[in-house]
C-alpha positions as CSV (number, residue, x, y, z in Angstrom):
1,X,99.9,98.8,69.7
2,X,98.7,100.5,73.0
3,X,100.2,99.7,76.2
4,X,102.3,96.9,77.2
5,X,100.4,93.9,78.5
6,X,101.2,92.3,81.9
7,X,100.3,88.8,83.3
8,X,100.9,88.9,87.0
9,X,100.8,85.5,88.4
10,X,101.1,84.8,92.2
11,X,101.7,82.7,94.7
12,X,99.1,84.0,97.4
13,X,95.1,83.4,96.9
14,X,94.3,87.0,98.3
15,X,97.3,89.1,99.5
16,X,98.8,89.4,96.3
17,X,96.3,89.6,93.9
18,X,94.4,91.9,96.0
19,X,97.2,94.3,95.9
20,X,98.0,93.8,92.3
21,X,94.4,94.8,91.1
22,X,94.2,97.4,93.5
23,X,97.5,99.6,92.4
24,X,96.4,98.7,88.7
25,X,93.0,100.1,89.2
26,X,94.8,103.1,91.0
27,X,97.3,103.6,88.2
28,X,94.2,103.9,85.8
29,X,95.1,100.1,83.8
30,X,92.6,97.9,82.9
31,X,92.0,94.5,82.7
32,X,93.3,94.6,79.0
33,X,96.5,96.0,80.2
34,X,97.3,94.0,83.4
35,X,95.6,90.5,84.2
36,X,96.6,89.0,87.8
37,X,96.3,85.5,88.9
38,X,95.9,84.2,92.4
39,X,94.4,81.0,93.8
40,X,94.0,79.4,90.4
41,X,97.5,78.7,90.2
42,X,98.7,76.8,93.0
43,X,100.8,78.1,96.0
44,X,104.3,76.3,95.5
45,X,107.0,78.1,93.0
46,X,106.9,75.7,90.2
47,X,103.1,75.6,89.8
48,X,103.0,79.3,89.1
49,X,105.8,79.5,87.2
50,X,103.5,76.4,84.9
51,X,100.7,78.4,85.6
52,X,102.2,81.2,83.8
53,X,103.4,79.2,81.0
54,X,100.2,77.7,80.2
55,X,98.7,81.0,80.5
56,X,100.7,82.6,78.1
57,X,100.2,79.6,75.8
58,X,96.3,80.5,75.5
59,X,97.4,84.2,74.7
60,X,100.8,85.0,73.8
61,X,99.8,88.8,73.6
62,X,101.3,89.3,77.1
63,X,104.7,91.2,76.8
64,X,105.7,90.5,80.3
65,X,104.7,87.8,82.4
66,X,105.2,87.9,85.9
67,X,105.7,85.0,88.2
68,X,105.5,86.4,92.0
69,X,106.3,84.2,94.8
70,X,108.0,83.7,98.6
71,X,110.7,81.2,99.1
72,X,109.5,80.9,102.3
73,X,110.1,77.4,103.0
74,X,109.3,75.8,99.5
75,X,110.8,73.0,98.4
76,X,110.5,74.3,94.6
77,X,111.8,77.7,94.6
78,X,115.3,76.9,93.3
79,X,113.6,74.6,90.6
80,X,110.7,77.2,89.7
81,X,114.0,80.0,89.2
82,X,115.4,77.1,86.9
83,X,112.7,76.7,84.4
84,X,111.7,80.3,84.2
85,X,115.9,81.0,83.2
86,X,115.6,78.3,81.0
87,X,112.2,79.4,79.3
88,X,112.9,80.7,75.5
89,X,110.0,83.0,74.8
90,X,108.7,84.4,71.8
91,X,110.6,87.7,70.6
92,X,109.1,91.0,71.8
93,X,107.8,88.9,75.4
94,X,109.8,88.6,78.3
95,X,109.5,86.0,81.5
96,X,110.7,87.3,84.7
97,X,110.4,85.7,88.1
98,X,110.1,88.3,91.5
99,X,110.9,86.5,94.4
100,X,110.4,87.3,98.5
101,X,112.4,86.0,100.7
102,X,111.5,85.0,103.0
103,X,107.5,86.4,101.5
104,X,105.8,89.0,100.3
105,X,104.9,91.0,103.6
106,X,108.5,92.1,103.9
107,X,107.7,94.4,100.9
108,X,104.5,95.8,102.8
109,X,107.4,96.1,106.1
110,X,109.9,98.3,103.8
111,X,106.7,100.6,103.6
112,X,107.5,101.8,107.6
113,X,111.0,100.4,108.1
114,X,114.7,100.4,106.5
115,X,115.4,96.7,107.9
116,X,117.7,93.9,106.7
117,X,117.4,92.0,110.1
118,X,116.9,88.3,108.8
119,X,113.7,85.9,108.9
120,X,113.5,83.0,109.1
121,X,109.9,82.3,108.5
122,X,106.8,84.5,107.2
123,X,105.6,84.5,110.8
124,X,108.2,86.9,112.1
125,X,107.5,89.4,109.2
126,X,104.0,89.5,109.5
127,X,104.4,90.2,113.4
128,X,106.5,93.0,112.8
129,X,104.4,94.4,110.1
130,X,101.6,94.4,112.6
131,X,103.5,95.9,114.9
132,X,104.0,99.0,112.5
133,X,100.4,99.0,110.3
134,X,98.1,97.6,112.7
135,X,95.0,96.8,110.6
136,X,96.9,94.5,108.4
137,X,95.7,91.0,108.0
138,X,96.6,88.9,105.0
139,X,94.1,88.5,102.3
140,X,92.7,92.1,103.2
141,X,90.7,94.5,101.1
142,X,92.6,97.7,100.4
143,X,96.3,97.5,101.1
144,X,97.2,99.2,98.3
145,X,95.2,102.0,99.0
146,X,96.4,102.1,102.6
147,X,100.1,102.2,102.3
148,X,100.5,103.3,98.2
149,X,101.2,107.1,99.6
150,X,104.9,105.1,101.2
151,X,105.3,103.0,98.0
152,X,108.5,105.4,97.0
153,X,110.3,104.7,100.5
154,X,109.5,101.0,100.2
155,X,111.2,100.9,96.8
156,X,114.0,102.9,97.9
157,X,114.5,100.5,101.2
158,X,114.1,97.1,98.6
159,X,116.7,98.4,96.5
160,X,118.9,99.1,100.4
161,X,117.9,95.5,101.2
162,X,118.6,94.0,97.8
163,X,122.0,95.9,98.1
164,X,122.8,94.6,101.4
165,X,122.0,90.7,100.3
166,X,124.4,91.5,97.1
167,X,127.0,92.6,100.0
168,X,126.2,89.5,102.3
169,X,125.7,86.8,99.8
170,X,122.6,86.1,101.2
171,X,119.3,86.8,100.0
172,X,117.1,86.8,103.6
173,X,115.6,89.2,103.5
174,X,115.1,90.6,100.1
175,X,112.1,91.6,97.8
176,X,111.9,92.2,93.9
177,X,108.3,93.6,94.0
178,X,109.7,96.9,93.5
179,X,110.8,95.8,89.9
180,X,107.3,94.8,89.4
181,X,105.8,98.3,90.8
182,X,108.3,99.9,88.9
183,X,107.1,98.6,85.5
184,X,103.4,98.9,86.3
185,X,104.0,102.3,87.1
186,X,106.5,103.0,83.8
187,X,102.8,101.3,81.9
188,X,100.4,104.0,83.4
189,X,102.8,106.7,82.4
190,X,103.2,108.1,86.0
């Protein structure tokens, strides 16, 4: 059979998407091994997670689909969790949701810092983030490239901050992209 096929689908129109197909295109995958979807899909949880589904409805040769978004301050995070728990899918394919909280940008922070300090909006990460990588601006053309070479201390720190949020019974702040990175990389056989 080849290589395991991935449908990424996320929340973000650029950020994402553009980091996605960038460390795919690094890791030598193609489009017939990884296909990632951005602005198509909507922004709030549950859309993507429908996205995803109907996706996978036109072609059910994905063995791992993807659902990517922030809680943030959506209203359908807990109800997008829900459905994706509750989805039965076909044997040999497997629906998983990775969640940011409170987005996505704390996984680009864990590439410079070991923090658990909490957020409670997008606005404070993206500040600090700046603060370490100054060229970043969301929706911009080579992150991956520009911070891949940190990519192991990042997963190490998500797996610290995951650790903590167990600890705390919270989940602010907390990433699962490294599961997600993880798999993409266990695809290109790196």
């Amino acid at each position: 059979k080849g290589r395991e096929r991935v449908l990424i689908v996320c929340e973000g129109e650029k950020t994402e998407p553009n980091y996605f197909n960038e460390m795919s295109y690094s890791l030598g995958l193609t489009s017939m091994d990884i296909v990632v979807c951005g602005e198509e899909c909507g922004s709030d949880p549950r859309s993507i997670v429908e996205f995803a589904l109907e996706r996978f409805k036109e072609d059910q040769g994905f063995d791992w689909v993807y659902c990517v978004f922030d809680k943030d301050s959506h209203g359908t995070y807990n109800e997008a969790i829900d459905i994706a728990n509750r989805k039965r899918m076909p044997k040999g394919s497997k629906l998983e949701t990775i969640k940011s909280v409170p987005c996505f940008e704390y996984w680009i922070l864990l590439h410079f810092l070991k923090t658990t300090k909490p957020y409670t909006k997008c606005d404070g990460v993206i500040k600090e983030v700046k603060g370490v990588f100054r060229k970043y601006n969301k929706g911009m053309d080579g992150l991956y490239g520009s911070i891949k070479d940190l990519t192991d201390k990042a997963r190490k720190n998500s797996l610290y901050a995951m650790a903590q949020a167990r600890k705390t019974g919270t989940d602010d702040p907390s990433t699962e992209i490294h599961i997600l990175v993880n798999k993409l990389r266990q695809i290109s056989n790196l």
